[in-house]
Each structure stands twice: as C-alpha cells, then as structure tokens.
C-alpha positions as CSV (number, residue, x, y, z in Angstrom):
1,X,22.1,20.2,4.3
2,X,19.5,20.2,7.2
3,X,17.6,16.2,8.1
4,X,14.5,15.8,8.7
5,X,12.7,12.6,9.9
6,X,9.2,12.4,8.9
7,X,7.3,9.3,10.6
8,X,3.8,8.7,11.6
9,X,1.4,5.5,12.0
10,X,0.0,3.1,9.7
11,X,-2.6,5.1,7.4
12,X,-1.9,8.3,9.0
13,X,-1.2,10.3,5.8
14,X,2.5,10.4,5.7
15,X,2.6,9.7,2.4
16,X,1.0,12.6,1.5
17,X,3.1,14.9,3.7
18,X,6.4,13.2,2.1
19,X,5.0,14.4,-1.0
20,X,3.9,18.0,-0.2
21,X,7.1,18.0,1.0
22,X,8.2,17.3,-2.3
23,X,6.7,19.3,-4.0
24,X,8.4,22.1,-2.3
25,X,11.9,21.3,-2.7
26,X,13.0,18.5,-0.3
27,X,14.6,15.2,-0.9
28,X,12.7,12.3,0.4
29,X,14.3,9.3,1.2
30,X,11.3,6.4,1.5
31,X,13.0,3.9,3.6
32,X,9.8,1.8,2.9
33,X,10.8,1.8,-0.1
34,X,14.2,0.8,0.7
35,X,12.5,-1.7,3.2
36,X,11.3,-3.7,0.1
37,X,14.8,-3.3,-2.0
38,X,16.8,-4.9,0.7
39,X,14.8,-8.3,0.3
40,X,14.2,-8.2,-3.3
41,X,15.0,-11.7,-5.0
42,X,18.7,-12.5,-4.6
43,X,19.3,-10.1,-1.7
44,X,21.0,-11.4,1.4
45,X,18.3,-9.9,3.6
46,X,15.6,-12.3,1.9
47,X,18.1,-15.2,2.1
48,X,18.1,-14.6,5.9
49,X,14.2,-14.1,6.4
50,X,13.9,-17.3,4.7
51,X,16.5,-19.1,7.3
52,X,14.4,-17.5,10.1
53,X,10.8,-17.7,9.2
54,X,11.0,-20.6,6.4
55,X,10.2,-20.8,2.9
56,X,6.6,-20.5,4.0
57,X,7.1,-16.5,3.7
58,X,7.9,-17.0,0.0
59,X,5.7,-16.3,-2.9
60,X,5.9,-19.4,-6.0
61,X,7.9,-16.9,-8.0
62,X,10.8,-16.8,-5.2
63,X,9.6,-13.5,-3.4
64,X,9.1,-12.0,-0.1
65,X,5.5,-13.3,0.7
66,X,4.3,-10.4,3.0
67,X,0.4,-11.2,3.6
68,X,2.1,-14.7,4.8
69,X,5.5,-12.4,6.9
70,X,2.7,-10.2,8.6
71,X,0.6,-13.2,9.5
72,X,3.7,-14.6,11.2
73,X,5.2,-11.4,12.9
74,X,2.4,-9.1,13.7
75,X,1.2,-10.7,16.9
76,X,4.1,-11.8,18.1
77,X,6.6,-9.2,18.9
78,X,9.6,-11.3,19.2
79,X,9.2,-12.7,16.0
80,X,8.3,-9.1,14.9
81,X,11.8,-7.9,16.6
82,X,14.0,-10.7,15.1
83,X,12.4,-9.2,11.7
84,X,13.4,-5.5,12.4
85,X,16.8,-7.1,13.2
86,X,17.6,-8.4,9.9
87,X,15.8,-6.0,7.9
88,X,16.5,-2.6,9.7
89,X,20.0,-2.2,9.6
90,X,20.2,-3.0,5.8
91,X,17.8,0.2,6.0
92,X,19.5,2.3,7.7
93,X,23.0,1.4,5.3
94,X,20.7,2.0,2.1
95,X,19.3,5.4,3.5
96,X,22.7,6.7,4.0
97,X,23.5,5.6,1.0
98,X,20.9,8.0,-0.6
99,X,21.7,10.8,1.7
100,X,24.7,10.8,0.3
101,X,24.0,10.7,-3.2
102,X,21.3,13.6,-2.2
103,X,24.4,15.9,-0.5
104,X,26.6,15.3,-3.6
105,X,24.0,16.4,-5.5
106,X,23.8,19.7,-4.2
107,X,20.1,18.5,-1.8
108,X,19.6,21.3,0.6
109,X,17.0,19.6,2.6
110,X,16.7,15.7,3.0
111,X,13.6,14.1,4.0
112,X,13.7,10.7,5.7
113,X,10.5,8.7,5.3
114,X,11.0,6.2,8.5
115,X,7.2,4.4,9.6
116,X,9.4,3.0,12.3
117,X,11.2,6.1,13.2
118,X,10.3,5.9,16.8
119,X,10.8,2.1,16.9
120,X,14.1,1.7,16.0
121,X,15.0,4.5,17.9
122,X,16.2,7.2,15.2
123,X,14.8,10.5,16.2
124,X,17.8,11.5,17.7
125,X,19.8,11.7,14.3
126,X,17.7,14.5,12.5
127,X,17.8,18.2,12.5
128,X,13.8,18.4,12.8
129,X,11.1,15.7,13.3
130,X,7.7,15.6,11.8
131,X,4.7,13.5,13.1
132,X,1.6,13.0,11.5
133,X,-1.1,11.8,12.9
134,X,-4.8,10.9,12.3
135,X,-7.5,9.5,14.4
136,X,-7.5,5.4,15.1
137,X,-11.2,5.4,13.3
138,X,-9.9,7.1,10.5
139,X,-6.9,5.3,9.9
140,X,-8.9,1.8,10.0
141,X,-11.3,3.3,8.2
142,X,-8.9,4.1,5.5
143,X,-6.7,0.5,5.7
144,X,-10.4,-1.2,5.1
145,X,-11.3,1.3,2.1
146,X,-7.9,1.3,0.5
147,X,-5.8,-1.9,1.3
148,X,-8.4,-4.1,1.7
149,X,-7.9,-5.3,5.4
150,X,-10.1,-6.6,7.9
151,X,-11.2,-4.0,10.9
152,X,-9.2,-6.2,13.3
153,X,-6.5,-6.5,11.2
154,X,-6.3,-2.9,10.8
155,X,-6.3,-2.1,14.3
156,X,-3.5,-5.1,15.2
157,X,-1.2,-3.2,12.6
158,X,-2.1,0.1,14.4
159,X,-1.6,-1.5,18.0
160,X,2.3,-3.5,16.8
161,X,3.6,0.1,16.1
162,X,4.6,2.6,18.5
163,X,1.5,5.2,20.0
164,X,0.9,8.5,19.0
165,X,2.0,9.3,22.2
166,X,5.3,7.8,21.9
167,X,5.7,9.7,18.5
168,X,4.7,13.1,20.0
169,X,7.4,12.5,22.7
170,X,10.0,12.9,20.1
171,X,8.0,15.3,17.6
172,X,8.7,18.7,16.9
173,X,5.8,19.4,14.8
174,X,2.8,17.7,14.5
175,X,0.6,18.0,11.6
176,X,-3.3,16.7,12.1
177,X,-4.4,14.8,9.2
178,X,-8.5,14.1,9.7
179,X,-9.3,16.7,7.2
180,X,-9.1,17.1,3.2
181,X,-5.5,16.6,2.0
182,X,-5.5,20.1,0.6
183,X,-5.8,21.1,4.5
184,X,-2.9,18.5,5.2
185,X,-0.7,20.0,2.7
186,X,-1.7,23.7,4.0
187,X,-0.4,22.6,7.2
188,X,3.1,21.1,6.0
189,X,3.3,24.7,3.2
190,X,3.0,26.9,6.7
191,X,5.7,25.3,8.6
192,X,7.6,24.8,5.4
193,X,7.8,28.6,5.2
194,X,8.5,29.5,8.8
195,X,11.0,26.9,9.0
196,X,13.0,27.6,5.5
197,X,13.0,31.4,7.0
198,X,15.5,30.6,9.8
C-alpha cells in the first residue's frame, strides 16, 4: 500500500484533487472530516475545548461553535496552538485508524487529506506529497463567493496557515489550480498515470 499526503491552503482546490483522486482508485482519508468527528457532542476532545476556551465556543444545542472558535484562535497563535494540541493528535489516532481499515481492505493507494499537513509537521510520513496551490486573489475571491467570509477575514485564514512556500519545501508535486477544474483534474490524471507506472 503506497501514502500519499495531499495538503494545500485554504480555498486552494484540494477538495477537488482529493476527489479526482478518487475517482481514480485511491482511498482518501479527510482528516477534516475526522477534525470535526473528534469534537462531536459527547467527545472528549469537545469536553476539553470547552475547559480551554469556555462554553462561549458552544452552540445552544451543545456543539462545537466554530464561527465563535475561529474568532477566538485565528489571531492569536497561542490560542490557535493550544487548539491544534487538543485536537490534532485525536486526528492523527482516527486517521490511522482508517488507514488501517483501508489496508485490510485490500486499499492499494491511501490518500491523506491533511490542510495542516505542513503545520503539524507530517510530511515526513508519506510515500509521495501533493500540494495544491492557487493564487491568494483567487482563493479570497472564492472564500467570499462560496463561504460567505469577509475579504479580511479571508485573507487572516490564509495568513494563520503555513505559505505556499513552506508547502513547496516539502512538495513533490505541485498541481496549479487558477484554471477550470477540468484542467485541475487533467493535471492530477497525468501524474496519476506516470506515477501508478512505477
């Protein structure tokens, strides 16, 4: 089974490569996804947020409250770090989790959907890593159109995760995202077939 860490910025289009990617065969495990089970209702991961940040990060129905989390930790990196702290690890146990399920299962090729990849230092435990990466403009210009978000919103979520420089330091592919999403998927389907060749 060969591991591959996809990551890229906010509104870069990583979505869509995790899903080309898919599409041709691969696993994908979203840790986002998993981001959001480990501090469901219940969990111990929201019972800790809650003895860290307050009940003020709680929505009336008992849940994780994010507009009112990313008010709180986006501008402040130590509150932002004490976050990733309770949060990532229970990540990282879930994703292995799935990898494992994936191996048993008879997965050739696991995909690991990480937005923080480069943060929380993981680019060291995959086979191959995958970067995508868009243009700041475009990526605002997307956060505004689909989520809503103020500009300088936008570019504060941008600027509290790691630069594209950072993520090309540990990248061995990048795929350019500031076209159509068929050219997007064009790119991953090319390296998809050189790489599945070796």
């Amino acid at each position: 089974m060969r591991r591959v860490g996809l990551t890229g910025g906010i509104a870069s289009g990583k979505s869509t490569v995790a899903e080309c990617l898919r599409d041709l065969g691969a696993v994908v495990v979203d840790h986002d996804g998993l981001a959001r089970q480990v501090v469901e209702p219940g969990s111990s991961g929201l019972a800790e947020i809650v003895a860290r940040f307050g009940a003020g990060v709680l929505q009336p129905d008992g849940s994780l409250d994010r507009g009112a989390l990313g008010a709180v930790v986006f501008g402040d990196p130590k509150a932002r770090g004490l976050l990733n702290s309770i949060v990532h690890p229970r990540v990282v146990d879930a994703a292995r989790v799935a990898q494992l399920a994936a191996q048993e299962a008879g997965a050739l090729v696991v995909v690991h959907d990480i937005p923080l990849l480069v943060e929380t230092g993981q680019a060291g435990d995959f086979d191959v890593v995958l970067v995508v990466e868009a243009p700041e403009d475009v990526r605002v210009e997307r956060m505004v159109r689909d989520r809503g978000m103020r500009s300088d919103d936008a570019r504060a979520r941008i600027r509290a995760q790691a630069s594209d420089d950072e993520r090309r330091a540990v990248a061995d592919v990048v795929f350019r995202n500031d076209g159509s999403r068929k050219d997007l998927c064009d790119q991953v389907v090319r390296w998809w077939d050189r790489w599945s060749d070796r």
